[in-house]
PDB file of N, CA, C, O and CB in Angstrom:
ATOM      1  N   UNK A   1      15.607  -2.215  24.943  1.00  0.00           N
ATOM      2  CA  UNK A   1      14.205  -1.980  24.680  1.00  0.00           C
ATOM      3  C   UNK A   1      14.075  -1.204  23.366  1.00  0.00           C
ATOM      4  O   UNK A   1      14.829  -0.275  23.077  1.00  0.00           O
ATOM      5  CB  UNK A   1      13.540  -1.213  25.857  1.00  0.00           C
ATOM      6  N   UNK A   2      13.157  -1.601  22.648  1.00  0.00           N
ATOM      7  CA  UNK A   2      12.877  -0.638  21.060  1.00  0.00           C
ATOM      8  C   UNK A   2      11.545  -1.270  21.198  1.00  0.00           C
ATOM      9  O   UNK A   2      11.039  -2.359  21.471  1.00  0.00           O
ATOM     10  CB  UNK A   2      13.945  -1.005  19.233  1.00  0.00           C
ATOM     11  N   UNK A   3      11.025   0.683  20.683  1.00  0.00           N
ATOM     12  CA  UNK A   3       9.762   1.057  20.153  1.00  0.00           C
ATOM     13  C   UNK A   3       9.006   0.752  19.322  1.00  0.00           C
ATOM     14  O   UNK A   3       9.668   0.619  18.293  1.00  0.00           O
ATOM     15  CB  UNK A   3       9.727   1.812  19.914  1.00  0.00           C
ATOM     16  N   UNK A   4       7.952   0.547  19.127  1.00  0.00           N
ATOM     17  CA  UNK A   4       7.706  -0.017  17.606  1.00  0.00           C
ATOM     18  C   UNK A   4       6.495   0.689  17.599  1.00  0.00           C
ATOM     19  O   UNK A   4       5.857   0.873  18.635  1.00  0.00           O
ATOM     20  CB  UNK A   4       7.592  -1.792  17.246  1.00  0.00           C
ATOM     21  N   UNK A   5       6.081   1.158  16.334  1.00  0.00           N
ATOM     22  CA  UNK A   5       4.662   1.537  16.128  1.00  0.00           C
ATOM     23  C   UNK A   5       3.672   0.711  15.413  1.00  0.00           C
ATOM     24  O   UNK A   5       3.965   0.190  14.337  1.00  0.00           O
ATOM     25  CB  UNK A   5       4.649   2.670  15.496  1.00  0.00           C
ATOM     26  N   UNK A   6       2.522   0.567  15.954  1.00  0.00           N
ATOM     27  CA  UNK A   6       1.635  -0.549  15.226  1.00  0.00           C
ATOM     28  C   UNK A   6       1.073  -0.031  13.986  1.00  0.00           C
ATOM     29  O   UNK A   6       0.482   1.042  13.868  1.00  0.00           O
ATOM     30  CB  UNK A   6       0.409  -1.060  16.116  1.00  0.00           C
ATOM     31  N   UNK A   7       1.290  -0.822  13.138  1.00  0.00           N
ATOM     32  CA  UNK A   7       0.743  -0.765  11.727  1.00  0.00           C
ATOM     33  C   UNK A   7       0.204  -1.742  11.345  1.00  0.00           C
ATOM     34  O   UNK A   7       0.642  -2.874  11.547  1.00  0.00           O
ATOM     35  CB  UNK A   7       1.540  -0.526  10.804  1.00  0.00           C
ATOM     36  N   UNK A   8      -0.999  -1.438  10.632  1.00  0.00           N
ATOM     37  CA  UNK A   8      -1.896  -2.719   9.829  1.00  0.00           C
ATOM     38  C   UNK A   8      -1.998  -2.686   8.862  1.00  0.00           C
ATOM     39  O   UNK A   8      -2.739  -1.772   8.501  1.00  0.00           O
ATOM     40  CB  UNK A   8      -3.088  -3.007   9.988  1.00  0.00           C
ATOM     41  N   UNK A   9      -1.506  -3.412   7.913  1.00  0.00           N
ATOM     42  CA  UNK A   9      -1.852  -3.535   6.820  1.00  0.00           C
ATOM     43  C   UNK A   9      -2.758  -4.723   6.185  1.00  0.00           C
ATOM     44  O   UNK A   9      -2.603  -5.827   6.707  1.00  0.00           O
ATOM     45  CB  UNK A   9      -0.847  -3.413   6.368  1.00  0.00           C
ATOM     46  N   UNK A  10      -3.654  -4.625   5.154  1.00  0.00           N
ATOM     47  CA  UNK A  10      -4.477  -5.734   4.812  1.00  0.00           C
ATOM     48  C   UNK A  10      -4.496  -5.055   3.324  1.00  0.00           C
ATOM     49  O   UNK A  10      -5.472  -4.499   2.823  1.00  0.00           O
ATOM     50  CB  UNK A  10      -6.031  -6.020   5.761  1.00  0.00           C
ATOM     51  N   UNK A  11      -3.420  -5.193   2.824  1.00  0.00           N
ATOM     52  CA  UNK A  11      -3.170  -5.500   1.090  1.00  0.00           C
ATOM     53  C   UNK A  11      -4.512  -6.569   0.445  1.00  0.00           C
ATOM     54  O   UNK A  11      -5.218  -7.478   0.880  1.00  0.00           O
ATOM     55  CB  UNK A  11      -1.339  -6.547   0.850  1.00  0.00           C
ATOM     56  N   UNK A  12      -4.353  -5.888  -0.713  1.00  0.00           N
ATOM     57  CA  UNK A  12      -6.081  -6.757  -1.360  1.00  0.00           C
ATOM     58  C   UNK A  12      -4.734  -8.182  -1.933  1.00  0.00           C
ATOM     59  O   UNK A  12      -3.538  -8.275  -2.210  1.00  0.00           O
ATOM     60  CB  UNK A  12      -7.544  -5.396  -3.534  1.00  0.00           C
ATOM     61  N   UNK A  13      -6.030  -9.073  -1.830  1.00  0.00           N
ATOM     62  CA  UNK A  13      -5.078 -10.791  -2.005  1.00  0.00           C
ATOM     63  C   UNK A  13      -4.981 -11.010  -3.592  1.00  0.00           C
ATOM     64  O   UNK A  13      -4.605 -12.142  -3.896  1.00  0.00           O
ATOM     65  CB  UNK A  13      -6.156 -12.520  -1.223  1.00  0.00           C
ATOM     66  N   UNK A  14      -5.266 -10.087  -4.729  1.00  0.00           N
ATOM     67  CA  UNK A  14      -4.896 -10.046  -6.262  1.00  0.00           C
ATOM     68  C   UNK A  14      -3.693  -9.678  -6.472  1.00  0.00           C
ATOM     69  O   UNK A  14      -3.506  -8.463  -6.531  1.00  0.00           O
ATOM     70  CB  UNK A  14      -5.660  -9.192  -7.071  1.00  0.00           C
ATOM     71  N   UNK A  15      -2.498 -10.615  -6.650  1.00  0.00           N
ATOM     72  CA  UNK A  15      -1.558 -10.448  -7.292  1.00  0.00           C
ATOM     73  C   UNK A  15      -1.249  -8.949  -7.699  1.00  0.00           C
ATOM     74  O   UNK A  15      -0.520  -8.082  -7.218  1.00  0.00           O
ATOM     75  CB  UNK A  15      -1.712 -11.272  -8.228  1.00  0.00           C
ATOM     76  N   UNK A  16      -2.105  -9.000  -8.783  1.00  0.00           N
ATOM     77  CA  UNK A  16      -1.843  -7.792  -9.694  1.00  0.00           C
ATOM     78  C   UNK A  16      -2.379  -6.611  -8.452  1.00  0.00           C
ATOM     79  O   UNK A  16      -2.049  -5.442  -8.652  1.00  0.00           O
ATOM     80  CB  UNK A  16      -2.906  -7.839 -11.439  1.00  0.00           C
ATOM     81  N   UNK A  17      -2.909  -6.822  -7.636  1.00  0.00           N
ATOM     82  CA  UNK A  17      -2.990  -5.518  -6.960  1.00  0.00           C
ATOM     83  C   UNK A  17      -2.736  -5.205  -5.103  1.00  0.00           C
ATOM     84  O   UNK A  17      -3.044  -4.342  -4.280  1.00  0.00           O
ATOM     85  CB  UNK A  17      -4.460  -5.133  -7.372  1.00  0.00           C
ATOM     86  N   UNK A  18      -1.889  -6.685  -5.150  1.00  0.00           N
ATOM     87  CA  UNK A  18      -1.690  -6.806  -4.149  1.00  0.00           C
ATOM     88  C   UNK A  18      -0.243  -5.376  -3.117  1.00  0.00           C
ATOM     89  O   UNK A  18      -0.006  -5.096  -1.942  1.00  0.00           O
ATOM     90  CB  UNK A  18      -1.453  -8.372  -4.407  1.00  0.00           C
ATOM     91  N   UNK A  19       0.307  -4.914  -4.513  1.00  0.00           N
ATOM     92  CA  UNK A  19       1.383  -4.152  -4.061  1.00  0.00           C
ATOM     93  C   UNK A  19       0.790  -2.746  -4.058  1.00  0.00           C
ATOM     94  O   UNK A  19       1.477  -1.968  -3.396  1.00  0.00           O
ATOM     95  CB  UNK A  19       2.684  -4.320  -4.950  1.00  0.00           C
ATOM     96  N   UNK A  20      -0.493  -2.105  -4.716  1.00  0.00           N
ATOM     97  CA  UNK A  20      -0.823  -1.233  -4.712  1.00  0.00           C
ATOM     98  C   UNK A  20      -1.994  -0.548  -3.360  1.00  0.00           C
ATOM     99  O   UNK A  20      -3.072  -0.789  -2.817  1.00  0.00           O
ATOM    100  CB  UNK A  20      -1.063  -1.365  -5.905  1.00  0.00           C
ATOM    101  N   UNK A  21      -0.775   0.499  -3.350  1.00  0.00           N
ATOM    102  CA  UNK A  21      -1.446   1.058  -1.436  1.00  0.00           C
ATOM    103  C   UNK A  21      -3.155   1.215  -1.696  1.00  0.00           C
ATOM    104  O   UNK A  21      -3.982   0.685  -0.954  1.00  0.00           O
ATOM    105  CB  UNK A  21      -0.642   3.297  -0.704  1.00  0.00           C
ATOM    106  N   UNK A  22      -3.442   1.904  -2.687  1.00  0.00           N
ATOM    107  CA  UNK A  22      -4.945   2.248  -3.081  1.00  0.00           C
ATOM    108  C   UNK A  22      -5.859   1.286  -2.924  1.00  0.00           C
ATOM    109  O   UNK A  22      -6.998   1.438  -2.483  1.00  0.00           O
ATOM    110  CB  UNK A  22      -5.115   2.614  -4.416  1.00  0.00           C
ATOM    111  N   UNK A  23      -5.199  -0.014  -3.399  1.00  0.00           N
ATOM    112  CA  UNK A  23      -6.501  -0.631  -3.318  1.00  0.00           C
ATOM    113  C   UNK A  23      -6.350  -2.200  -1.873  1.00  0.00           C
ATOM    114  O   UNK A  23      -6.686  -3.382  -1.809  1.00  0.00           O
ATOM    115  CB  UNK A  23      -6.876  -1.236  -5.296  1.00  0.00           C
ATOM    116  N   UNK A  24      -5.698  -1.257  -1.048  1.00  0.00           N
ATOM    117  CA  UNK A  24      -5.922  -1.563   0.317  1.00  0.00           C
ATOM    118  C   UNK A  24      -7.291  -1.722   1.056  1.00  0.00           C
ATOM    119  O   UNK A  24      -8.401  -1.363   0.662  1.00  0.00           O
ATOM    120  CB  UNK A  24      -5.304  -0.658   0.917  1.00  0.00           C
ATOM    121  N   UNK A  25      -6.938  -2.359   2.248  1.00  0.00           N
ATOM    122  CA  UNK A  25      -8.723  -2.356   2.714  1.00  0.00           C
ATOM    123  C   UNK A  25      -7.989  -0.770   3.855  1.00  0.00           C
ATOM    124  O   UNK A  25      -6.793  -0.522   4.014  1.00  0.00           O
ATOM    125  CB  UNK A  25      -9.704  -4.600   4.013  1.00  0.00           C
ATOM    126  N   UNK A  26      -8.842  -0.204   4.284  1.00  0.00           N
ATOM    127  CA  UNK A  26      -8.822   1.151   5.077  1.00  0.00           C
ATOM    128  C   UNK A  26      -9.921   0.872   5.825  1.00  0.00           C
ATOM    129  O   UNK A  26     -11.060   0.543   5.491  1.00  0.00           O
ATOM    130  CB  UNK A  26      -8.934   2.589   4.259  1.00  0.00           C
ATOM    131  N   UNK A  27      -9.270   1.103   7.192  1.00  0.00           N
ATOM    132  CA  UNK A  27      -9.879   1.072   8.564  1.00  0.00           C
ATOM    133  C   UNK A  27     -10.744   2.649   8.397  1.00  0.00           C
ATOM    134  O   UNK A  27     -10.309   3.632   7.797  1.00  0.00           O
ATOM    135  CB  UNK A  27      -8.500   0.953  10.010  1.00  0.00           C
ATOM    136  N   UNK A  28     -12.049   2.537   9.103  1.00  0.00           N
ATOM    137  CA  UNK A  28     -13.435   3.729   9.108  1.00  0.00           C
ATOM    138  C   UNK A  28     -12.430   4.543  10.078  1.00  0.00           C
ATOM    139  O   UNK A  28     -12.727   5.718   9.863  1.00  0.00           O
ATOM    140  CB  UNK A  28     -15.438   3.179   9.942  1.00  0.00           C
ATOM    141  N   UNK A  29     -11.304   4.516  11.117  1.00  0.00           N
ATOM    142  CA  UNK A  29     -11.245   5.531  11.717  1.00  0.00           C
ATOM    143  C   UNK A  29     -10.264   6.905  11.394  1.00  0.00           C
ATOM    144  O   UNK A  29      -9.037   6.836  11.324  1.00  0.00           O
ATOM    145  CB  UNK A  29     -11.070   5.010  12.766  1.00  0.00           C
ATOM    146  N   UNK A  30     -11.008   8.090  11.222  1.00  0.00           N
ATOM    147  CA  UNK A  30     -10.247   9.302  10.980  1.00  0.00           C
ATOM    148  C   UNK A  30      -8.782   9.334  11.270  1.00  0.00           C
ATOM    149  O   UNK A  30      -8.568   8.991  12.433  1.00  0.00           O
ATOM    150  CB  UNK A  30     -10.817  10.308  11.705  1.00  0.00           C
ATOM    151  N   UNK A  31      -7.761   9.617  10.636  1.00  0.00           N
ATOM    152  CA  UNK A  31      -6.544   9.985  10.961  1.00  0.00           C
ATOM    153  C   UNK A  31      -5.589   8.431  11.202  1.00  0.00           C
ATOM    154  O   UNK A  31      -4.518   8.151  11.742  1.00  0.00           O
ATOM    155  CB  UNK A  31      -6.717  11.025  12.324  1.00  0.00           C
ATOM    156  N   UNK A  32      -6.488   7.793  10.589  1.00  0.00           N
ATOM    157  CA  UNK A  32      -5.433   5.971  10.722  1.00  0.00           C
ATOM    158  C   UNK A  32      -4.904   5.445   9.130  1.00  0.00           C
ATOM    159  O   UNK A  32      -4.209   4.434   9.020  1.00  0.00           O
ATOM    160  CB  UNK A  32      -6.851   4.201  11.421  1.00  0.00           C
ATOM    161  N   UNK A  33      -5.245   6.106   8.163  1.00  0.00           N
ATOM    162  CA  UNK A  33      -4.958   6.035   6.704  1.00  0.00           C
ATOM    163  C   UNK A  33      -3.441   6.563   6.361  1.00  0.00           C
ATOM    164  O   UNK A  33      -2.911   7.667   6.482  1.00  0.00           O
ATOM    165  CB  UNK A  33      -6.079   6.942   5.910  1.00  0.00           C
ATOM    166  N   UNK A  34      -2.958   5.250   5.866  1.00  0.00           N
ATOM    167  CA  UNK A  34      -1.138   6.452   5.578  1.00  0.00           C
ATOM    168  C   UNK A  34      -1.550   5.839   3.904  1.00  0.00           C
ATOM    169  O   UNK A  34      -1.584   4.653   3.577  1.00  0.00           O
ATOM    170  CB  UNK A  34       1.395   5.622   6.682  1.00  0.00           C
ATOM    171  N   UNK A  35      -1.912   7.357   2.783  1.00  0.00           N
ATOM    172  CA  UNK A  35      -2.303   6.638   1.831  1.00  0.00           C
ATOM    173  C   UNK A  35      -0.608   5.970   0.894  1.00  0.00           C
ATOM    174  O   UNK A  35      -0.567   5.195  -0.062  1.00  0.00           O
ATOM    175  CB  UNK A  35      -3.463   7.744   0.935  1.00  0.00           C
ATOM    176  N   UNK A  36       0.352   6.508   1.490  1.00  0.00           N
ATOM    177  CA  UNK A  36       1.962   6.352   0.653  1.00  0.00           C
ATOM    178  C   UNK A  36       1.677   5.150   0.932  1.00  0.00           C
ATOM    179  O   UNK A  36       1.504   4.475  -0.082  1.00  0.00           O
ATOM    180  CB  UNK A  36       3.642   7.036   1.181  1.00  0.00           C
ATOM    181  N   UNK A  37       1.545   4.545   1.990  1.00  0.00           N
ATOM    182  CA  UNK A  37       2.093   2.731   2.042  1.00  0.00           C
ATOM    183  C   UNK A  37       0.699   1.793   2.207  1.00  0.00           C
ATOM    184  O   UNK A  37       0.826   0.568   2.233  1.00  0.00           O
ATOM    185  CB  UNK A  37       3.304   2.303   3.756  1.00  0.00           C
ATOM    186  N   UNK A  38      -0.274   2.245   2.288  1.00  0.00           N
ATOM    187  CA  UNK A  38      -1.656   1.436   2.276  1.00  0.00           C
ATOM    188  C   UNK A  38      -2.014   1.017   3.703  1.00  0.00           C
ATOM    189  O   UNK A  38      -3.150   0.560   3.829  1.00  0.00           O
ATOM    190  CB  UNK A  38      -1.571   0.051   1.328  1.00  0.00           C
ATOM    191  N   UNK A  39      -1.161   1.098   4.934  1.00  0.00           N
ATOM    192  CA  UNK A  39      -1.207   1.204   6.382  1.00  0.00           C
ATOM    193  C   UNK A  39      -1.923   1.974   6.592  1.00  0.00           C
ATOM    194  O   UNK A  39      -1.962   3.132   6.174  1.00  0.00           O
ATOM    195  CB  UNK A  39      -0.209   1.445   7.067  1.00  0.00           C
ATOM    196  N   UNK A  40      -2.779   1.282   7.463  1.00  0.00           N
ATOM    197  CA  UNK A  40      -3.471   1.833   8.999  1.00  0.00           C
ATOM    198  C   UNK A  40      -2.708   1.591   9.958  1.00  0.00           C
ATOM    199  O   UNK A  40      -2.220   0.489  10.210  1.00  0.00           O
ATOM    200  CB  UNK A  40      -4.801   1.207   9.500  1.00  0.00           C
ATOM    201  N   UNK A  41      -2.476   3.026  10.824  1.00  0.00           N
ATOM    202  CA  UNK A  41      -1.865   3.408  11.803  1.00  0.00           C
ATOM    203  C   UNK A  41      -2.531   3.342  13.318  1.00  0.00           C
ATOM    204  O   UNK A  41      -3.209   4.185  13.904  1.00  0.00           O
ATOM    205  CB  UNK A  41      -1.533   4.581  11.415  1.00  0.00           C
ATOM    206  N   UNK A  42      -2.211   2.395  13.618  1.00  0.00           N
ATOM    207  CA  UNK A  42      -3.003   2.370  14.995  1.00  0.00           C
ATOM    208  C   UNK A  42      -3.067   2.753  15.996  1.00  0.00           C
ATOM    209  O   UNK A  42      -3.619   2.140  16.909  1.00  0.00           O
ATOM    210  CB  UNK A  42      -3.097   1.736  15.414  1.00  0.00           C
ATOM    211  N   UNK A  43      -2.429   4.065  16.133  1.00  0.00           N
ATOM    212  CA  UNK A  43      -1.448   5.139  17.082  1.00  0.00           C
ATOM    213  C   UNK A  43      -1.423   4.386  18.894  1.00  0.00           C
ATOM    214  O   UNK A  43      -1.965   4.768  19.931  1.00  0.00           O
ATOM    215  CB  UNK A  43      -2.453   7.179  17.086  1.00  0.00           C
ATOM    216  N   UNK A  44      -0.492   3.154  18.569  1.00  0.00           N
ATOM    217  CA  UNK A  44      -0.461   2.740  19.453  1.00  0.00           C
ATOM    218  C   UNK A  44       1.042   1.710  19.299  1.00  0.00           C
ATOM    219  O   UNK A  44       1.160   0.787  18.492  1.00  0.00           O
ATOM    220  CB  UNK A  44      -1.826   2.284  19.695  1.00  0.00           C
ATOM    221  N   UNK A  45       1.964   2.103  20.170  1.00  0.00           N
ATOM    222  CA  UNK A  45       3.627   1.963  20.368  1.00  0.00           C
ATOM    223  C   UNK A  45       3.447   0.473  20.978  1.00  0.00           C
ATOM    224  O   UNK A  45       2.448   0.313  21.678  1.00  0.00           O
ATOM    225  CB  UNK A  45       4.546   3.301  21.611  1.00  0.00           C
ATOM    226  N   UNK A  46       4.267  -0.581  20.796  1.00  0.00           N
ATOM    227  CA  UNK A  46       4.626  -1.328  21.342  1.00  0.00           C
ATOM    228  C   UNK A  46       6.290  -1.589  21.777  1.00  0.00           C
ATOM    229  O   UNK A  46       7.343  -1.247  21.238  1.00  0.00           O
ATOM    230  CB  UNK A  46       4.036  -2.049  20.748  1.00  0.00           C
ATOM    231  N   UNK A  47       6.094  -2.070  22.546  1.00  0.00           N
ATOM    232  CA  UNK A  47       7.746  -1.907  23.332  1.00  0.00           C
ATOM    233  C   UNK A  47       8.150  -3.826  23.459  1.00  0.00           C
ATOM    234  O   UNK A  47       7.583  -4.757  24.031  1.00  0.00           O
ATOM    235  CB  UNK A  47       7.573  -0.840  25.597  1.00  0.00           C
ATOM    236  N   UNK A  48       9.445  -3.719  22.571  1.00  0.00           N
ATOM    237  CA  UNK A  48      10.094  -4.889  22.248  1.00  0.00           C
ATOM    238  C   UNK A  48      11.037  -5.250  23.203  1.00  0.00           C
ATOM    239  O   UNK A  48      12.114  -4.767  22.856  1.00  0.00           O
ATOM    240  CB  UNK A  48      10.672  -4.819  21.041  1.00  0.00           C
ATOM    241  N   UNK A  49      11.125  -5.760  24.056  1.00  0.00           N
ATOM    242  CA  UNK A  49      12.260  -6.340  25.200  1.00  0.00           C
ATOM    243  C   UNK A  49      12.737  -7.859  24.321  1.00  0.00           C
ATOM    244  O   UNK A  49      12.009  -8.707  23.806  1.00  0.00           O
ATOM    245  CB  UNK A  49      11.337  -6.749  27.170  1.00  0.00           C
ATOM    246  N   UNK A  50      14.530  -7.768  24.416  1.00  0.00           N
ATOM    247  CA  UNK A  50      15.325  -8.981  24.460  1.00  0.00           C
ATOM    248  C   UNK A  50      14.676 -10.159  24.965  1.00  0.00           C
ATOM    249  O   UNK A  50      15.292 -11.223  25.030  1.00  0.00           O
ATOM    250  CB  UNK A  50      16.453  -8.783  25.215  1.00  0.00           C
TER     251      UNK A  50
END
């Protein structure tokens, strides 16, 4: 069994700015923004079974 934490990401679809965390789309809810990688954190674990 392994843990996984849910992450969302929705990178903007411009090439040129597709790698940059900033100009990510960001979910309205408080405390779900990771601004280092452009993820929204969905503080919610999923569990991976074989």
């Amino acid at each position: 069994m392994t843990l996984r934490v849910l992450l969302l990401a929705l990178p903007d679809p411009m090439t040129s700015l597709h790698d940059r965390p900033e100009y990510a789309i960001r979910l309205a809810n408080q405390h779900v923004w990771e601004a280092e990688t452009g993820f929204n954190n969905l503080g919610q674990t999923l569990e991976v079974q074989p």
